[in-house]
Every structure is written in structure tokens, then in C-alpha cells.
C-alpha positions in Angstrom: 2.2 -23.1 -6.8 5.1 -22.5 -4.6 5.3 -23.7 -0.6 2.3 -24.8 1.2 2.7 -23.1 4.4 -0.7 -21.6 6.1 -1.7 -18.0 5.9 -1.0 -17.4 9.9 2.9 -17.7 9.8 4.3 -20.8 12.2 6.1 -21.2 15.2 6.2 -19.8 19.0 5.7 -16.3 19.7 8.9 -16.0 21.0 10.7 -16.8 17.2 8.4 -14.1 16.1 9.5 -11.0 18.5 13.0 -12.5 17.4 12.2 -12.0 14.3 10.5 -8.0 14.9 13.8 -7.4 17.0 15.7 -8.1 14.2 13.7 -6.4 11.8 14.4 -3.5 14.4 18.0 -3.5 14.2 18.1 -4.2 10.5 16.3 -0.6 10.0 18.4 2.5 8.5 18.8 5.0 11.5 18.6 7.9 9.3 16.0 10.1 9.5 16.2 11.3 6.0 13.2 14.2 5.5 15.3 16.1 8.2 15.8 18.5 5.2 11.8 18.8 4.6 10.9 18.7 8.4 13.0 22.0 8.4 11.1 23.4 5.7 7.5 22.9 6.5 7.6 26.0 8.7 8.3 28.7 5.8 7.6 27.1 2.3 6.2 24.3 0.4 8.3 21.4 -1.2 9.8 22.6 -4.6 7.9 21.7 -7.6 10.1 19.3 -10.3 8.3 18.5 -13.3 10.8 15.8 -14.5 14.0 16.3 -12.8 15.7 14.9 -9.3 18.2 13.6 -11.5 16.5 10.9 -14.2 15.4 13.4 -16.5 12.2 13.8 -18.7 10.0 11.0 -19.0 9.3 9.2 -22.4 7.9 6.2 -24.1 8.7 3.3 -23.0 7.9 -0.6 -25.1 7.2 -3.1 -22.3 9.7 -6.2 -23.1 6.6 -8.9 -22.7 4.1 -7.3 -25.1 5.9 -4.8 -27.3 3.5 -1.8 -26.4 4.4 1.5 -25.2 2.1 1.2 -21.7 4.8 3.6 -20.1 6.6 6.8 -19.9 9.6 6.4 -17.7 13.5 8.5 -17.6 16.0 7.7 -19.8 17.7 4.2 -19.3 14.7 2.8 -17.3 12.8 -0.5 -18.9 9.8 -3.1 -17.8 8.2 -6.1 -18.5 4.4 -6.5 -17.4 2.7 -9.7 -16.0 -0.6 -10.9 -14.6 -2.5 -9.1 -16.9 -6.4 -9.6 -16.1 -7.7 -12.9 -17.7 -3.9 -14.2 -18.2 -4.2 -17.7 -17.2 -2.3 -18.5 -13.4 -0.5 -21.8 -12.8 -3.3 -22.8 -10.7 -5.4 -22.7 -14.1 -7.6 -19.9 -13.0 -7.9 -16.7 -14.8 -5.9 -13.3 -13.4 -8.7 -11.6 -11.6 -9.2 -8.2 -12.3 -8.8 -4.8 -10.3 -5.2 -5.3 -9.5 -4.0 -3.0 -6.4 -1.9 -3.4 -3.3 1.1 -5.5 -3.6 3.9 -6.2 -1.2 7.3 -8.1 -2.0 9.7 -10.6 0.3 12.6 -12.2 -0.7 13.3 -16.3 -0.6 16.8 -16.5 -1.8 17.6 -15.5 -5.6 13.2 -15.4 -5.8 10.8 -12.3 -5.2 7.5 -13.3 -4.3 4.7 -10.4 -4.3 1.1 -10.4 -2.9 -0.7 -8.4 -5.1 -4.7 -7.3 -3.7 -7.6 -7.5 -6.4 -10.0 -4.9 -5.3 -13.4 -6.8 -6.6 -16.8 -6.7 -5.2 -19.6 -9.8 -4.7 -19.3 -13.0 -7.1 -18.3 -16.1 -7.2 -14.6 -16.6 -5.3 -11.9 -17.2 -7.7 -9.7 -19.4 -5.8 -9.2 -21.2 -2.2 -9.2 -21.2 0.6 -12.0 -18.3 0.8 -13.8 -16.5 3.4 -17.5 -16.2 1.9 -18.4 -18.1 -1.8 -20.0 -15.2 -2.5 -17.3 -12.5 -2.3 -14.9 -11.9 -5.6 -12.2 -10.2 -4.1 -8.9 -11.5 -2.6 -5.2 -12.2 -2.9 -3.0 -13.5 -6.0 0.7 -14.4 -5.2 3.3 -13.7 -8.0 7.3 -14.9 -8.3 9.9 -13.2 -10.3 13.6 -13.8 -10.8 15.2 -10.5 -10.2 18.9 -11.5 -11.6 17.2 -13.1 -15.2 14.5 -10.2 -15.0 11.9 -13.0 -15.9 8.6 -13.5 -14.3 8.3 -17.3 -12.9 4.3 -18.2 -12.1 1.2 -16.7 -10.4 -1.9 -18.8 -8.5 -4.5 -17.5 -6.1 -3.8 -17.5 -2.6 -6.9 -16.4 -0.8 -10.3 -15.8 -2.1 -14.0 -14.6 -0.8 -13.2 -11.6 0.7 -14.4 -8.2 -0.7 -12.9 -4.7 -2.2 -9.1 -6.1 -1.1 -7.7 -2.2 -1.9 -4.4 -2.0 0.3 -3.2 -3.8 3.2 1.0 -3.9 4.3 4.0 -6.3 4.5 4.7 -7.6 7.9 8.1 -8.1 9.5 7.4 -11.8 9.8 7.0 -11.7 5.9 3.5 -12.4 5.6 0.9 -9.4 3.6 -2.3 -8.1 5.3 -4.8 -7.5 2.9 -7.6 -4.7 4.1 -11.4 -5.1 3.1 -12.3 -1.5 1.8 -16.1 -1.8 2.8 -18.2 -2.4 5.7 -20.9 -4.4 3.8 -22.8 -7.7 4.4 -22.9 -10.3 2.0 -24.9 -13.9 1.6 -24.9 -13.0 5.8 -21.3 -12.8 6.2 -19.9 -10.1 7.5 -17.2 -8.0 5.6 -14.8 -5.0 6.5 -12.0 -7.1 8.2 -7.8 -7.7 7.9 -6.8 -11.4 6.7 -3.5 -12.2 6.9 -1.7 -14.3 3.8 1.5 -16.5 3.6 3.8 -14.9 1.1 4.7 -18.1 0.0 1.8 -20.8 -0.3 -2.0 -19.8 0.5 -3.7 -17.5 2.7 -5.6 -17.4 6.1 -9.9 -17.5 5.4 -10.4 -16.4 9.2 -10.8 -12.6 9.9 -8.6 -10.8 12.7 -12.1 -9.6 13.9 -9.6 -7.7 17.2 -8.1 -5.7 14.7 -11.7 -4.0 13.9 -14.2 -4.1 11.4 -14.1 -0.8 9.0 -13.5 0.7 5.8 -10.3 -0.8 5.6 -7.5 1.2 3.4 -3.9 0.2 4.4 -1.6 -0.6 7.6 2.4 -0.8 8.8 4.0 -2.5 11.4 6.3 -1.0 13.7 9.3 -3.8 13.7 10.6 -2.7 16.6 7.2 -3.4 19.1 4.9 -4.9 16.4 2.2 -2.5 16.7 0.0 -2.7 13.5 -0.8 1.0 12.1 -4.3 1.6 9.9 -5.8 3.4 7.8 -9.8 3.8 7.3 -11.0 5.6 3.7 -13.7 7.7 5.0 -14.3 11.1 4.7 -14.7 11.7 8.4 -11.8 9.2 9.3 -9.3 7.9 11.8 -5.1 6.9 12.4 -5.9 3.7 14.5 -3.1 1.3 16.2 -3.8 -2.3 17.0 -1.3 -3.5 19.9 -1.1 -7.5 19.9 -1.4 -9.5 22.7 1.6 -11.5 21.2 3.8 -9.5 18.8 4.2 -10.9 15.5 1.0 -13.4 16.3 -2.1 -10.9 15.5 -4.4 -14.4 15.9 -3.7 -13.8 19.7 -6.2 -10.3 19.4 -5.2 -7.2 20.9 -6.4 -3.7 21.5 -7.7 -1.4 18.8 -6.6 2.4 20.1 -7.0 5.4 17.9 -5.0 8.9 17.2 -5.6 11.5 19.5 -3.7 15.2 19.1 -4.0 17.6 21.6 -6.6 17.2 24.9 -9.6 17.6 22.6 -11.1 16.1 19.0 -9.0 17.5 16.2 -9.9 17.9 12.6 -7.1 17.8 10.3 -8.2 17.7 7.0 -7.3 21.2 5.6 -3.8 21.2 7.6 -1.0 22.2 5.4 2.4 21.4 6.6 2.5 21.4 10.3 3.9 19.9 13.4 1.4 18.6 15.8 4.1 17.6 18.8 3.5 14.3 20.6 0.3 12.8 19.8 -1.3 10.0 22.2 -4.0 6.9 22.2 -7.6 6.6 22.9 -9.4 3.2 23.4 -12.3 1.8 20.8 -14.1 -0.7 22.9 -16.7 -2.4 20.1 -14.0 -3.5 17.5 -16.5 -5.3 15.3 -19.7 -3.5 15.8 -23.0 -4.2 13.6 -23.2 -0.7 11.9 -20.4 1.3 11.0 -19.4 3.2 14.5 -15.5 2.7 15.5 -14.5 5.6 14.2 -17.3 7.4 15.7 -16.7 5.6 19.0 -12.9 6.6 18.7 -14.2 10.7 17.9 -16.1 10.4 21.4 -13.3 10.0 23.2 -11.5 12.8 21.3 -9.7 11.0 18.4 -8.5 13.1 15.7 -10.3 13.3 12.1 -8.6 13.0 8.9 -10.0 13.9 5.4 -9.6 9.9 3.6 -6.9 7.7 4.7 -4.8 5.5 1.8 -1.3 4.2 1.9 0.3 3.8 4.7 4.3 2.5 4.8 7.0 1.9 6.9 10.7 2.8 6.6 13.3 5.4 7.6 12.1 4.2 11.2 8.9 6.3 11.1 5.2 5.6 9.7 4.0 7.4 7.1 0.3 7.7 6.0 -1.5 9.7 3.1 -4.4 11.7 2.5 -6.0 11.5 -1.1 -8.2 14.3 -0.9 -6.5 16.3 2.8 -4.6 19.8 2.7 -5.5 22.8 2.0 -6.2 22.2 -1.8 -7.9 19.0 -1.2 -5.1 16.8 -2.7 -3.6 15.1 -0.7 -1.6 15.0 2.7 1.6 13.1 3.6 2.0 12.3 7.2 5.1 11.1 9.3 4.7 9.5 12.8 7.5 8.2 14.6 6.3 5.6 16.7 9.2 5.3 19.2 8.3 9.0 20.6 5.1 9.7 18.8 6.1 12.8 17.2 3.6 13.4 14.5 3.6 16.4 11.7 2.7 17.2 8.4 5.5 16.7 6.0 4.0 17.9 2.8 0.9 18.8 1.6 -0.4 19.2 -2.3 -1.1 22.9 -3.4 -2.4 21.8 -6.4 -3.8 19.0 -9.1 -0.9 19.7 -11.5 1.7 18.6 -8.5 0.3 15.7 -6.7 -3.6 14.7 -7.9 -5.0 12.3 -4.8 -2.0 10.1 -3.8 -3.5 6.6 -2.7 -1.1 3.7 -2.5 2.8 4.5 -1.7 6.1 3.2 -0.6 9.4 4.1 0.8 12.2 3.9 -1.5 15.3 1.9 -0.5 17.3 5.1 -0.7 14.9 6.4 1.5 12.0 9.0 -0.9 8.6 8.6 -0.9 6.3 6.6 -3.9 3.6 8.4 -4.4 0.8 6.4 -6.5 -2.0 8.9 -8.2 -6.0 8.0 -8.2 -7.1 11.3 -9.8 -8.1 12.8 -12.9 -6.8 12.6 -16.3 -2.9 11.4 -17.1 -1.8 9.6 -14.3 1.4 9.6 -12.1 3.9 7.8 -10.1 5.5 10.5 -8.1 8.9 10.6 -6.2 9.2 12.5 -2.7 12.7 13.2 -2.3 14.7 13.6 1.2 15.7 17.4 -0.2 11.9 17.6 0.0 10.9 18.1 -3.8 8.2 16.0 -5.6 8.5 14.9 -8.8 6.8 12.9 -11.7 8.6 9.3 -12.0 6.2 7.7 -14.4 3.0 7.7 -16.5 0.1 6.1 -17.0 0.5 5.2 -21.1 -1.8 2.7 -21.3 -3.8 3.1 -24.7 -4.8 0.2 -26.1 -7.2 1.3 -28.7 -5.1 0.1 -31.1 -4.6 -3.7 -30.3 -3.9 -5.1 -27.2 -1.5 -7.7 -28.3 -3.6 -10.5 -27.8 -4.7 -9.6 -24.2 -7.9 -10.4 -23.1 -8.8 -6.9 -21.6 -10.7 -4.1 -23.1 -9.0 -2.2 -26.4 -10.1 0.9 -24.8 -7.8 4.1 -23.6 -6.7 3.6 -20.0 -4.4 6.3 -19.1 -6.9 7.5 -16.6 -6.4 4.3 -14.8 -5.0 4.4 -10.8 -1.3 3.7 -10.3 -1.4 1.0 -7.1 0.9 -1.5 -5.4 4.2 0.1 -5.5 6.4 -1.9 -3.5 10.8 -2.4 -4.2 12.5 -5.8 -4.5 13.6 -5.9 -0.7 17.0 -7.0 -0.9 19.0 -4.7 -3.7 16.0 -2.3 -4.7 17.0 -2.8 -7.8 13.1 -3.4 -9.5 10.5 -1.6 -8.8 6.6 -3.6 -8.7 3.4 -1.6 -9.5 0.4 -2.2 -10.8 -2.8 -0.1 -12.8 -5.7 -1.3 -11.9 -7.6 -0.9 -15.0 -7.5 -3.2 -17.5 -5.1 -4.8 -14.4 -1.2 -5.1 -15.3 1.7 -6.0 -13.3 5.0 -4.1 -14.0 8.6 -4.6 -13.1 10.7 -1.4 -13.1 14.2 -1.5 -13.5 16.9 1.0 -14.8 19.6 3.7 -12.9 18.2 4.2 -9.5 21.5 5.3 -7.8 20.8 8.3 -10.5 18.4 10.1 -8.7 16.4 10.2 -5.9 14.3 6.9 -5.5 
């Protein structure tokens, strides 16, 4: 295991609005989906099957194993990790379900936080929330300059369906319970906050609401905590700490409003909605599952399934797995200094984006787009020209061996992408996970190529 610090990060609140400041300032001023803003009015992102400047996609032999797992452009390679059952330095088996994942930087190190989207059982490692809950956090370290993958160990156990969560500017991950459930009479559908290096925080952030939990993103510069809910009826909500970069403190849970009046967005194709404001949720932790309905009273706007959520380019963006005319998926762009919120692309179709769920911004500032749909599955590319393209696939067949991994020989190619996430200081590697049988990957290859 590496460090030992606690899950709620240390020191006054004052070093911690230094540190969002300076997160702040460190942000790229461009605004680069200028291009695709401009578009939305007239016509729909351009269609790429392969191209955007990396080519057709092929098979690919991961560097650990040997076996072809993905098909990536020319000149790009990987090495998996963390495969389910693998034994952890902690000497506890990988759990399975592998999704969200966010990585920070300690010197020539990469540490990621990786989610493990599991339901009740025994917890798999401490400290945890409830004994009875099987979800939770795993904390891996790579060497980006050797390419080499250094140790894994559980940092936070007992919590339940841990699906996405977000990095935080103070370098810590929230992981999101994606349920509203009660188990062996503890109460589940909360944000816990872990250390990115040592172990995480057992306590709930009950302040920061109790819901179907998806994803969130922190605004560096005022350390306001956007979230997503996963429901079909659901809400953009906005926690605003009492202390910035100290969510322990509480807050006030506020949800998305557009217009004077309730607003449904879910079959909205790409659109600009003008400057959007905030509506209060007063019972943040209620016994049966009513914020979003108590944001809706006071005229919040609906959305059609909330998933990733990201922040970079200085704006927020959230996704839609099943929103837009088609019902595949929405892309949505706040900017939270003026709260300016539009549509920026919206799927017309299965064969060009088939339910997004977890995503990223690129370093060169595109859009990761991870699929949960049907059949072959993609990593997609949104590019600042506005075009969408297919990055990688899903290749994971293992019906013919599984090189001595401890994970079903079965054919997994319909498996979710999750967890996308770039090495933070160079972007050179690229960290993403399918969740089924559960495999960590490390991307690498010609970046400056294309458009990610």
C-alpha cells in the first residue's frame, strides 16, 4: 500500500481554496467546441467511422497477457491490470465490476481510483461503510515513463453499486452510490470521498443528497460539486460547500432550472437553452426516494438518465445514455462561470453513438465517449471540429483461453467501456476499464496524431 493519509484530505480550509484557485488558473482558456456550438443550429456533427486522423482500428495483443482484448489505430499499444480475482498487495482478490476511475499525479507515479460497481455481500476491504455492502473503491499505481503497472490494494469498502463519481481539484475521487436502497439498516445512495493516495473516508456526505447517484465535477474555480442522478425522470443538481474544497463542512443541494417553468429535456436535439438558474432541494437525505421530485416542484428541469459528467475546457459537461431525439444519448455543456447551458450534440442513431455512460475530456481538449449499449462496443472521440468517431473496441473474447485469468472463458465484447480518465500531467496514457470480466487498460501510442 502506498501513503496513509485519511479519505477527507488534510489541512485548513484556507490551503484548500488555494489550492481550487490554483486549479482555476492552471485551466486552458480555450473554449474549444466553438466550432460545434456554431453548428448545432443547422446540422448534426459529421459522422467518422475511423478517421480524425489515427486511422482504422485493428487488433491489438495486450503486452501483459498476449491476447488480442483490443482494436485500436495504427501505432497505439496497452497493457491490462487488475483483472477481477488478480490478487492486490493488500492480499485480497480484485473485486469485480470495474467502472469509474480517476488519475492524479505524485511525481514520476500515476495513481487511479478505480469504482467496482457491486451490490450486497461481504466488504472486500477496510475501512467500510456497512459489512454488508460489496461495492467500493480499489486504488492502482503505474509508472508512466517504464509503462509498468506498480501495485493495487482496496481503499474503501461497504458501500453499494460504486458506478461513477469525479476527481476533485484537491486530488481526492468521489465515488457515487448508484441506488437508493437499504441494506442490514444502513442506508445507501450517498457520495464518500477517497484519498488518492492511502485509504478512503467510511462516512457519507449525507449534505450532498441521498439519490441514484451517477457522476459529479468540480468547478475549480468556486468549488461547486456538479451531479448527476441515473433516473429516467432525472435532475442536473449543484452542491455549494459551506467551505470550498472541505465538502465534510455540508452545504446546499440546488438543482437545474431552465426557463421560469419545469422543463423536459429528454428528446432535445442540439439546442441552446440561454442562462439557466438554481432551485433549492430542502430534504437532502429523505427516507423514500423524493429529491428529485422535490427539485421538479419547484420547477427543476428533467433529463432522460444522467451518466458521466467531466470537467475541462473551463465548462462542465454531462451525458445522457438514452436523451435526444433517437434515444441515444445527449452531450451537454454548462459553463458554470455564466451558466450558459446548450446542447452540443445529440446521437441520431445506434450505429454513431449507442448510450454513452462514463466520459472524459481529452488533454487536447475532445470528448471520451464510453458506450453501455448493444452489441460491439466503443470508445468514441468528440472532436473540437465537432465530428464523433470510433477510438476503440470492445475485443474481449476469451472463449478461447484466458491466459490463466481467473474470469469467465466466455465472449465479452458486449461488455461497457467505463473509467476513462488521462495521465494528468503529459496525457500521454490513456486509463479505461470493461467492466465485464473487469480489466484495467493503459492506452498509449500517437495522440498528437489526431484529435484526442
Amino acid at each position: 500500500m502506498t501513503g496513509t493519509s485519511a479519505g477527507r484530505p488534510a489541512g485548513p480550509g484556507f490551503e484548500r481554496r488555494t489550492l481550487l484557485r490554483g486549479a482555476a488558473v492552471a485551466a486552458a482558456a480555450s473554449v474549444p467546441f466553438q466550432a460545434l456550438a456554431a453548428r448545432t443550429a443547422s446540422a448534426a456533427p459529421v459522422k467518422q467511422a475511423f478517421d480524425a486522423g489515427y486511422g482504422p482500428l485493428g487488433p491489438v495483443k495486450d503486452q501483459a497477457t498476449g491476447l488480442e482484448l483490443l482494436q485500436l489505430p495504427r501505432g497505439f499499444e496497452y497493457i491490462s491490470y487488475g483483472w477481477t480475482n488478480d490478487l492486490m498487495d493488500d492480499g485480497v482478490r480484485t473485486p469485480g465490476a470495474h467502472d469509474g476511475m480517476a488519475a492524479f499525479r505524485y511525481g514520476d507515479r500515476v495513481h487511479l481510483v478505480r469504482n467496482h460497481e457491486r451490490g450486497e455481500g461481504p466488504a472486500f476491504t477496510a475501512p467500510a461503510y456497512n459489512p454488508a455492502a460489496g461495492g467500493g473503491t480499489t486504488t492502482l499505481v503505474f509508472d508512466p515513463d517504464a509503462g509498468q503497472w506498480l501495485e493495487s490494494y482496496g481503499s474503501l469498502g461497504g458501500t453499494l453499486r460504486n458506478c461513477a463519481g469525479g476527481p476533485t481539484p484537491w486530488n481526492t475521487w468521489l465515488t457515487c452510490e448508484e441506488t437508493f436502497s437499504t441494506t442490514a439498516g444502513k442506508r445507501h445512495g450517498y457520495i464518500f470521498e477517497v484519498a488518492s493516495q492511502g485509504k478512503g473516508n467510511p462516512e457519507p456526505y449525507k449534505a450532498m443528497g441521498r439519490f441514484n447517484h451517477e457522476a459529479i465535477a468540480v468547478d475549480p474555480a468556486t468549488g461547486y460539486v456538479y451531479e448527476t442522478e441515473d433516473r429516467g425522470d432525472a435532475c442536473l443538481y449543484r452542491f455549494v460547500p459551506a467551505v470550498p474544497g472541505d465538502l465534510s463542512k455540508g452545504g446546499r443541494l440546488e438543482a437545474l432550472r431552465i426557463g421560469t417553468a419545469k422543463y423536459d429535456t429528454r428528446l432535445d436535439g442540439e439546442k441552446a437553452y440561454g442562462t439557466v438558474s438554481w432551485v433549492p432541494v430542502e430534504d437532502v437525505d429523505p427516507a423514500t426516494d423524493t429529491v428529485r421530485l422535490q427539485a421538479q416542484a419547484n420547477g427543476a428541469a428533467v433529463f432522460s438518465r444522467l451518466e458521466g459528467a467531466w470537467y475541462g475546457n473551463d465548462r462542465i459537461y454531462v451525458i445522457t445514455t438514452d436523451g435526444g431525439p433517437a434515444r441515444q444519448g445527449q452531450v451537454f455543456e454548462l459553463d458554470p462561470a455564466t451558466d450558459e447551458f446548450r446542447v452540443l450534440f445529440a446521437s441520431p442513431g445506434a450505429e454513431v453513438l449507442n448510450a454513452p455512460d462514463n466520459m472524459c475530456v481529452s488533454p487536447r481538449g475532445g470528448l471520451v465517449l464510453c458506450e453501455d449499449g448493444g452489441g460491439t462496443e466503443y470508445v468514441h472521440g468528440l472532436t473540437t471540429e465537432g465530428e464523433i468517431f470510433r477510438f476503440a473496441a470492445n475485443d474481449v473474447d476469451l472463449r478461447g483461453g484466458t491466459a490463466g485469468k481467473n474470469v469467465p472463458a466466455a465472449d465479452h465484447r458486449g461488455s461497457e467501456w467505463a473509467g476513462s480518465v488521462f495521465e494528468p500531467k503529459n496525457g500521454n496514457w490513456l486509463f479505461v476499464n470493461i467492466q465485464t470480466p473487469g480489466i484495467t487498460f493503459a492506452i498509449t501510442g500517437p495522440w498528437s496524431r489526431g484529435a484526442l
